[in-house]
C-alpha positions in Angstrom: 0.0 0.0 0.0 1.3 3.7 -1.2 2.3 5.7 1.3 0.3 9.3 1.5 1.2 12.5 2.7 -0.3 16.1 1.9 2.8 18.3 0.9 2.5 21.9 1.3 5.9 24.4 0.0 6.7 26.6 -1.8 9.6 27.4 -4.6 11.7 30.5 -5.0 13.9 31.4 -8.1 17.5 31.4 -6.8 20.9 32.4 -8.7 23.4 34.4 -7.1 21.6 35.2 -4.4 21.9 32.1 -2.4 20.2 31.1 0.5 19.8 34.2 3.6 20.3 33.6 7.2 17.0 32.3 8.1 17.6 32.0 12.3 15.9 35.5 12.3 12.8 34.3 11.2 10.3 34.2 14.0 9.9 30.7 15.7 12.8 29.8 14.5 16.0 28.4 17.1 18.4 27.2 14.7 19.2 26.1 11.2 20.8 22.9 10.9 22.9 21.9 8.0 22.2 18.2 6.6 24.2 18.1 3.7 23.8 17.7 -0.1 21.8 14.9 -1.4 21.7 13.7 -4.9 18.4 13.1 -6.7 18.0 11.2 -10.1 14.5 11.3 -11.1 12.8 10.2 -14.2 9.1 11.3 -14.7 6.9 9.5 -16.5 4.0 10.6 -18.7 1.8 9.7 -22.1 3.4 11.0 -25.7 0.6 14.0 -25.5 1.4 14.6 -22.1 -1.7 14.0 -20.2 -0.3 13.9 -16.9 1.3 17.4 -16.9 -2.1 18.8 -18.3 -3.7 18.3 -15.4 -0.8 18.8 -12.9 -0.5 15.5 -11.9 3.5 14.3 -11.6 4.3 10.8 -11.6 8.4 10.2 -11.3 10.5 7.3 -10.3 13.5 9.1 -8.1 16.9 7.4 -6.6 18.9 9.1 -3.8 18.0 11.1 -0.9 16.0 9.8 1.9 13.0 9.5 0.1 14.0 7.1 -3.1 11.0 5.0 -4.7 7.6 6.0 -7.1 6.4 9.4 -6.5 2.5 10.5 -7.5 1.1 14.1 -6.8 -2.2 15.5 -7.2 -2.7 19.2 -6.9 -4.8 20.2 -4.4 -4.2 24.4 -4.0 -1.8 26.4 -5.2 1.7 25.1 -3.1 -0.4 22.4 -1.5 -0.2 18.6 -3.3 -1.3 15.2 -2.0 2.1 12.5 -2.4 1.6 8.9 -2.7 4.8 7.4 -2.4 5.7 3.3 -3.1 9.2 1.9 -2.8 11.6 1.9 -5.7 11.2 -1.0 -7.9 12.1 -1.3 -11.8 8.2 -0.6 -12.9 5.1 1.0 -12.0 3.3 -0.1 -9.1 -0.4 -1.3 -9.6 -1.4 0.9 -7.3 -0.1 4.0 -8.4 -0.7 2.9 -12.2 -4.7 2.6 -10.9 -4.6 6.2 -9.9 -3.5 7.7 -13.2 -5.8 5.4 -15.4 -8.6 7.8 -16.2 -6.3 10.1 -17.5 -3.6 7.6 -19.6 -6.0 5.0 -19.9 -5.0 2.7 -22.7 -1.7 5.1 -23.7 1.6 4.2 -22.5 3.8 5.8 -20.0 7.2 7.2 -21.2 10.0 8.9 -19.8 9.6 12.3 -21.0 11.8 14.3 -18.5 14.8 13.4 -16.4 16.1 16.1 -13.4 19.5 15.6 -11.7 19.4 18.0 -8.4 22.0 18.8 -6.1 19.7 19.3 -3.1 21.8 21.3 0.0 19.2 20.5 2.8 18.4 22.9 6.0 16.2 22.3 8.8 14.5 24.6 10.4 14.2 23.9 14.1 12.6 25.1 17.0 13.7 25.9 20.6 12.9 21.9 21.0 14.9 21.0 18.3 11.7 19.8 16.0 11.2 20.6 13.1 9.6 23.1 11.7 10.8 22.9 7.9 13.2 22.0 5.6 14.8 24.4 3.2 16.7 23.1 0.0 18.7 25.0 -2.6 18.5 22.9 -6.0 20.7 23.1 -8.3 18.8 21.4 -11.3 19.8 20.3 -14.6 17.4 18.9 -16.8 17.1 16.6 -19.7 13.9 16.3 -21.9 13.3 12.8 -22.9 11.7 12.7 -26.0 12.4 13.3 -29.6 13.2 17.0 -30.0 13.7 18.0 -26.6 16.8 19.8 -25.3 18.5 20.3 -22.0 17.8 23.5 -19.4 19.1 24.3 -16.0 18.8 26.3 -13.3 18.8 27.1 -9.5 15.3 27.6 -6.8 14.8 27.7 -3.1 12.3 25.0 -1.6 10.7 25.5 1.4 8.3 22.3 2.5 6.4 22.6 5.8 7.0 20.1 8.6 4.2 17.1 8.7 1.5 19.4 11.0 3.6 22.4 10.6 2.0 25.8 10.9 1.4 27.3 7.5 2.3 30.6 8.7 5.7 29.7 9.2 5.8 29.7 5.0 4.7 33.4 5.1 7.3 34.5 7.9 10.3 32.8 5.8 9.0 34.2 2.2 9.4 37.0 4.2 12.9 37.1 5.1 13.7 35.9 1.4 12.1 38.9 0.1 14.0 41.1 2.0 17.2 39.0 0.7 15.6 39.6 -3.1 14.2 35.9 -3.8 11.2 36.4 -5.6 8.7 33.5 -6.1 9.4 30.8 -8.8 7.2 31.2 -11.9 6.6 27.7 -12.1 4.5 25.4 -10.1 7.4 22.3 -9.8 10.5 21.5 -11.3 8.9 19.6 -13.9 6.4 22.2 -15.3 9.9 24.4 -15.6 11.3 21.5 -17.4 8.9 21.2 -19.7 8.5 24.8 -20.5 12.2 25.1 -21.5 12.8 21.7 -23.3 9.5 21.6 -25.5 10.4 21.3 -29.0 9.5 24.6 -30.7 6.8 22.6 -33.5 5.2 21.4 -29.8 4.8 25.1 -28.1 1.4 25.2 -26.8 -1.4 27.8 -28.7 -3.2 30.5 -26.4 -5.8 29.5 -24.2 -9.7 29.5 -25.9 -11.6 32.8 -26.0 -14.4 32.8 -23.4 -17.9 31.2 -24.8 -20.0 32.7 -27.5 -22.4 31.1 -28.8 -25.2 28.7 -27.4 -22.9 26.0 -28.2 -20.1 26.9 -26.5 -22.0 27.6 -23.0 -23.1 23.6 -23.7 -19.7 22.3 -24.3 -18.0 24.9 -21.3 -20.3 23.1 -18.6 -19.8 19.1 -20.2 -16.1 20.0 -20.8 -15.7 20.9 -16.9 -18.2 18.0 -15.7 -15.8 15.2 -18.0 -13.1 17.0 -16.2 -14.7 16.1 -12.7 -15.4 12.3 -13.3 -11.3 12.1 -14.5 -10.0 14.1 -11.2 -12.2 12.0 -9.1 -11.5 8.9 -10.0 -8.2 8.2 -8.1 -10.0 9.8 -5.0 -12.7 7.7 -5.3 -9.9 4.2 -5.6 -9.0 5.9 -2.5 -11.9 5.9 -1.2 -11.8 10.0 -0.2 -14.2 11.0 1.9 -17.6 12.5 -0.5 -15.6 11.1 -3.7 -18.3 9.2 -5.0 -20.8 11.6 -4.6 -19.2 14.5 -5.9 -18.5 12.3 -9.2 -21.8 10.8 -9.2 -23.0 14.1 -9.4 -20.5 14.8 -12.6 -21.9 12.3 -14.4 -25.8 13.1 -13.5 -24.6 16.6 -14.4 -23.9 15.9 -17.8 -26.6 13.4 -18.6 -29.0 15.7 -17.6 -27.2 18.8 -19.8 -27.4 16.0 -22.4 -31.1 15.7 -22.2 -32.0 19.5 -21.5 -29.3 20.9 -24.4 -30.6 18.4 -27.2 -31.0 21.8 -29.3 -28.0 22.2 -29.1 -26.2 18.9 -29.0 -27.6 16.1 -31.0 -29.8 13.4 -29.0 -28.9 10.8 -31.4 -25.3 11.1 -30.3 -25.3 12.2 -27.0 -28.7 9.5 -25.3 -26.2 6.7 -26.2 -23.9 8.3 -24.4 -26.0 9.6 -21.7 -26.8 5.4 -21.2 -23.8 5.1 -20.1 -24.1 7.6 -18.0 -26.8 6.0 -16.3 -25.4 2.9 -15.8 -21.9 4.8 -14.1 -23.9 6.8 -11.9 -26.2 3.7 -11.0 -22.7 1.9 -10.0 -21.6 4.9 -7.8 -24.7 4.9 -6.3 -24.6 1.0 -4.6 -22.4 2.0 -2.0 -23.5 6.3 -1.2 -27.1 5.4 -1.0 -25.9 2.6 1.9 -23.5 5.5 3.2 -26.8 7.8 3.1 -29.2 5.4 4.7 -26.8 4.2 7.1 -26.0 7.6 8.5 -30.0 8.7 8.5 -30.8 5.7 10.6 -27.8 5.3 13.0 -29.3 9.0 14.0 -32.8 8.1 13.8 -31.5 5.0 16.8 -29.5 7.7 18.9 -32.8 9.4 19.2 -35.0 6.4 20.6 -34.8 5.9 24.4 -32.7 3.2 25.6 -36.1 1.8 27.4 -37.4 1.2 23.6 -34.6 -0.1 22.2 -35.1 -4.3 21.6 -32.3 -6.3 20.5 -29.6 -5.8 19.0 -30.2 -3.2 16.5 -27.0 -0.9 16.0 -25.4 -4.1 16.1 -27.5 -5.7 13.3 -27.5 -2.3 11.3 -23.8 -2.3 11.6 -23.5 -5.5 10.2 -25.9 -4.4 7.2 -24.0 -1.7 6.4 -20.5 -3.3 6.3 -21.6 -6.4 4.5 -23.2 -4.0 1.5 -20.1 -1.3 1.9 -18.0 -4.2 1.2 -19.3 -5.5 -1.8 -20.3 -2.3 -3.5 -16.5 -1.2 -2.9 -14.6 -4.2 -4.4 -17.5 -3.9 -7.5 -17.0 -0.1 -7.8 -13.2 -1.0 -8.1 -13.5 -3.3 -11.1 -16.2 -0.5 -12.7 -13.3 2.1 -12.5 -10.7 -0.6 -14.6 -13.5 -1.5 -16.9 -13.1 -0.8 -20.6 -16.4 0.3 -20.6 -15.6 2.9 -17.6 -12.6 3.8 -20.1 -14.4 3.7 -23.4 -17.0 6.0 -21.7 -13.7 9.0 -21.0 -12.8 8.2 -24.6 -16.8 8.9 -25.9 -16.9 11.6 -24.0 -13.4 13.2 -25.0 -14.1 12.8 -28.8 -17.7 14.4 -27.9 -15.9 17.4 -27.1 -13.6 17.6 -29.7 -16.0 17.6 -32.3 -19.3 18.1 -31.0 -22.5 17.1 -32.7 -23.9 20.2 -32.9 -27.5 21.8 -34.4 -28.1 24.8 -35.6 -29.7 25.8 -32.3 -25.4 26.1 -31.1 -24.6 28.4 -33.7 -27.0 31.2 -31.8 -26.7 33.8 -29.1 -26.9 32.0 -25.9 -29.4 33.8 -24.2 -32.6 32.3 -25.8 -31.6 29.1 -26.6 -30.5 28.6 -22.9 -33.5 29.9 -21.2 -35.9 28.1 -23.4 -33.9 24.4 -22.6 -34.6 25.9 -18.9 -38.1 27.0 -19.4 -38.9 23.6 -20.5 -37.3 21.8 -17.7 -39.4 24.1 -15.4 -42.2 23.1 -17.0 -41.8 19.1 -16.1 -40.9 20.4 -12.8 -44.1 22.2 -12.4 -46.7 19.1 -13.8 -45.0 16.7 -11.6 -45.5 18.8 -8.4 -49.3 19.7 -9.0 -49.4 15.7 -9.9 -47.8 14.7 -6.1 -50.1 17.7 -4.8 -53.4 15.9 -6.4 -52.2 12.4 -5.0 -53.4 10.3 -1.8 -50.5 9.6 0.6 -49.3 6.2 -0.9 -46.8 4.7 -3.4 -48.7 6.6 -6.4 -47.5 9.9 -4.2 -44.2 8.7 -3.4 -43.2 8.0 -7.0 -44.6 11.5 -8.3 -42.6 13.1 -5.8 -39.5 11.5 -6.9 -40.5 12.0 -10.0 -40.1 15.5 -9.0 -36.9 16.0 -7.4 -35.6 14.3 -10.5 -36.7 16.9 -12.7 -36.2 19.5 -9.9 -31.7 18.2 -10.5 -32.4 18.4 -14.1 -33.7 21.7 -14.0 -31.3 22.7 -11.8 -28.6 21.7 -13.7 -29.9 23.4 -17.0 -30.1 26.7 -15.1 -26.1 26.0 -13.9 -24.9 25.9 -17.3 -26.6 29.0 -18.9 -25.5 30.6 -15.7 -22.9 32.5 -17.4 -25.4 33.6 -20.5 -28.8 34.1 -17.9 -26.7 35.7 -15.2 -29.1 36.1 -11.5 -32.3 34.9 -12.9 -30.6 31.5 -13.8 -28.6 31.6 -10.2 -32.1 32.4 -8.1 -33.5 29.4 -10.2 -30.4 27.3 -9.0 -31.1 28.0 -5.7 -34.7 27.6 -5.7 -34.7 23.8 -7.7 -31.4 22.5 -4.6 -33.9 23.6 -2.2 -36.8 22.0 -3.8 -34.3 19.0 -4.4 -33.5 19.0 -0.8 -36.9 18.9 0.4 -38.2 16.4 -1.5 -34.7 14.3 -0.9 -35.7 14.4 2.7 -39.0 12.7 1.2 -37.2 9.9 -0.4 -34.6 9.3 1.7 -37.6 8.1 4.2 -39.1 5.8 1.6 -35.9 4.4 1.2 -35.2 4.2 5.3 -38.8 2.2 5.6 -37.8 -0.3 2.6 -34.5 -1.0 4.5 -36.2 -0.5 7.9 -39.0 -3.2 6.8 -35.7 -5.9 5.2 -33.8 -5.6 8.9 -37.2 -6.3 10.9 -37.5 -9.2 8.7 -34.0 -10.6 8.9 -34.2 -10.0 12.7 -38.0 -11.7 13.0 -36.5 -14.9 11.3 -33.4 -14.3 14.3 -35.8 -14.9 17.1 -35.3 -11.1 17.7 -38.1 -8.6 18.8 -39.1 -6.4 15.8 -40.3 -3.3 17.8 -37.4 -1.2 17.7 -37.9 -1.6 13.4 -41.5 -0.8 13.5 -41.3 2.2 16.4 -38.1 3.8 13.2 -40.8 2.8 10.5 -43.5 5.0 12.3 -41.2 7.6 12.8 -40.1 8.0 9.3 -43.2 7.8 8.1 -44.0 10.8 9.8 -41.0 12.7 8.3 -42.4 12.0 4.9 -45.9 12.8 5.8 -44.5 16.2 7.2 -42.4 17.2 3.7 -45.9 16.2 2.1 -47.5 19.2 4.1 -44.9 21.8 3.2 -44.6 20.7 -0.3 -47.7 23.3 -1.4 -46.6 26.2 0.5 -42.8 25.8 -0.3 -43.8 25.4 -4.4 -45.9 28.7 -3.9 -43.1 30.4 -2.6 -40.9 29.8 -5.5 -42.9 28.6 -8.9 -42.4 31.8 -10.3 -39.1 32.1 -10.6 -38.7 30.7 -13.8 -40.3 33.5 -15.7 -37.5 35.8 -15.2 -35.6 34.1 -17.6 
């Protein structure tokens, strides 16, 4: 198993000025001098370079204390996750498993290959613990691939100490200032070494003019949900706390822009697509909705008096939840290695690089966006007076799912022609989550008693008293019957806010 560590430094251009006297910096006892390391690393990446795209490193480095497979996500500016395996003469599975979504079926290459004198100080405290290190590099570096050339150069590195202070950074860029080190332009070595080695027929075009047309509002919005589903993945392998919601939400995201947008991308591309969709989200779904239930009812238990409580329930709810967290994990594994996970990144990549557009793209933005909103609205609107007109019952309960699913869609819609419908489309956001959230709490009880109702039974067959299930059934039945009430009131309040589009 990688090890993991969240890195926070920062880098500082360096060439005659060397490194100040940094004892005067405040919290700092003494600088200790650990000597020069030498550092051979070789990063690794596919022939277009998909890895450095996304500023995501993957190197295999000898020498210093630290020798072995290196992988970093960005997480903020100066701040990157590290997963580090020991050094071996290929990839580790594990580490290969986190960049899949973006190499998938490409090979990795050495493209780049640094050799760093590294001059190491440590920054102690009147304890003698550490507070940072500070390293002056001296960096020579070799691109790779056909083409590319050589470039060096010196920088200051300063990495916080493992539950270090973050404003220690701030009090040593201080000092270097006043020594006149000035920031690094580049976010790591290797984006530096890239920059300068890049063969000149490979030198990168300016960044795309801000949307225009209808169709580029469309495409803006699926191009940054594709982008979500690919940066997720290797925190959802690592199982990262609200991973697989926040990509189940990418991919409902763009199956519902899919079906709201088919003026302006063509439905007989994009429902094949959006089937897949489906199924991904459905496969995501197996494990949240047991995290989701599993929360809702563990609280619904700490609120029953110890005097009802019969048998062992948290135990046998515990068990539930384990058992189905287990298997949903190991199967959402083998979804994210699938070729049809990988095919799906593929459709949707070649989806964006030439779009199956109508005419409907070609136009200004503004009324092509708010009639694909106005519509969802509409659904929105039918389905609620539908669940209003309903007896309490199944008939109700699938109406007002009904609902919320159209209430996401519409919501969605109204996130992508944001940028063209400006506050009317950002009231209408806010108005279709709340909506959403309401009738969520609606479902989440139906789902509660179905689960509720399978425990009793397992328990029953046990010899075990069913009470406890029956007394959480009542309860949540009440819950729903409650969101039933403020359903006609709530939808009053907000009905109209579609018609400032």
């Amino acid at each position: 198993m990688a090890d993991s560590k969240r890195e926070i430094e920062r880098k500082y251009e360096s060439e005659d000025s060397g490194l100040p006297d940094l004892t005067g910096v405040a919290g700092v006892a003494a600088v200790a001098d650990k000597g020069v390391a030498h550092l051979d690393a070789t990063y690794y990446d596919t022939v277009d370079e998909r890895l450095a795209e996304s500023s995501v490193t993957l190197r295999r480095r000898t020498g210093g204390s630290d020798a072995g497979w290196h992988l970093k996500f960005p997480v903020a500016p100066g701040v990157r996750d590290e997963l580090h395996a020991p050094l071996s003469d290929t990839l580790p599975d594990e580490l290969a498993g986190l960049v899949r979504s973006r190499v998938r079926g490409s090979e990795l290459l050495p493209v780049v290959r640094l050799r760093t004198d590294r001059d190491v100080r440590h920054l102690l405290d009147a304890d003698g613990g550490l507070l940072a290190e500070v390293a002056v590099d001296a960096v020579h570096a070799e691109r790779l691939t056909p083409g590319g050339g050589e470039t060096q150069w010196t920088e200051i590195e300063v990495e916080l100490a493992d539950g270090g202070d973050p404003a220690l950074l701030d009090k040593v860029e201080k000092r270097l200032r006043k020594a006149g080190v000035r920031p690094s332009a580049s976010a790591s070595k290797l984006a530096r070494a890239l920059a300068e080695t890049v063969p000149d027929k490979k030198r990168a075009s300016g960044p795309a003019g801000d949307p225009v047309t209808a169709g580029d509002h469309v495409l803006a919005y699926v191009r940054t949900q594709r982008d979500a589903i690919v940066e997720l993945d290797p925190a959802v392998r690592r199982d990262a706390e609200d991973s697989v919601h926040s990509m189940r939400v990418a991919t409902r995201r763009l199956r519902s822009t899919f079906k709201s947008f088919g003026n302006v991308l063509d439905r007989a591309v994009t429902d094949k697509i959006g089937d897949e969709l489906k199924w991904l989200a459905g496969e995501l779904g197996l494990d949240r909705d047991r995290e989701v239930l599993t929360e809702r009812l563990t609280a619904a238990l700490d609120e029953v008096p110890a005097t009802l409580v019969r048998g062992p329930v948290s135990e046998r709810l515990h068990t539930w939840s384990s058992a189905e967290h287990g298997g949903a994990r190991g199967r959402l594994l083998g979804v994210l290695d699938s070729h049809r996970y990988l095919a799906l990144l593929d459709t949707l990549d070649a989806l964006i690089a030439d779009p199956p557009l109508r005419k409907a793209a070609g136009k200004k933005p503004r009324k092509v966006i708010a009639k694909a909103v106005k519509k969802d609205f509409r659904k929105v609107t039918g389905l609620v007076q539908q669940a209003r007109e309903l007896e309490p019952g199944t008939d109700r309960d699938v109406a007002i799912h009904e609902a919320r699913k159209k209430a996401k869609r519409t919501r969605y819609a109204a996130e992508a022609g944001g940028p063209a419908l400006g506050k009317p489309a950002k009231n209408l956001v806010k108005s279709m989550k709340a909506l959403q959230n309401l009738l969520g709490e609606h479902q989440d009880s139906v789902m509660a008693r179905q689960t509720l109702r399978e425990l009793s039974a397992v328990a029953h067959a046990a010899g075990e008293s069913a009470f406890t299930y029956g007394l959480l059934h009542e309860r949540e039945e009440q819950r729903a019957l409650r969101v039933e009430a403020e359903l006609p009131g709530f939808w009053d309040g907000i009905k109209d806010r579609a018609a400032s589009l």
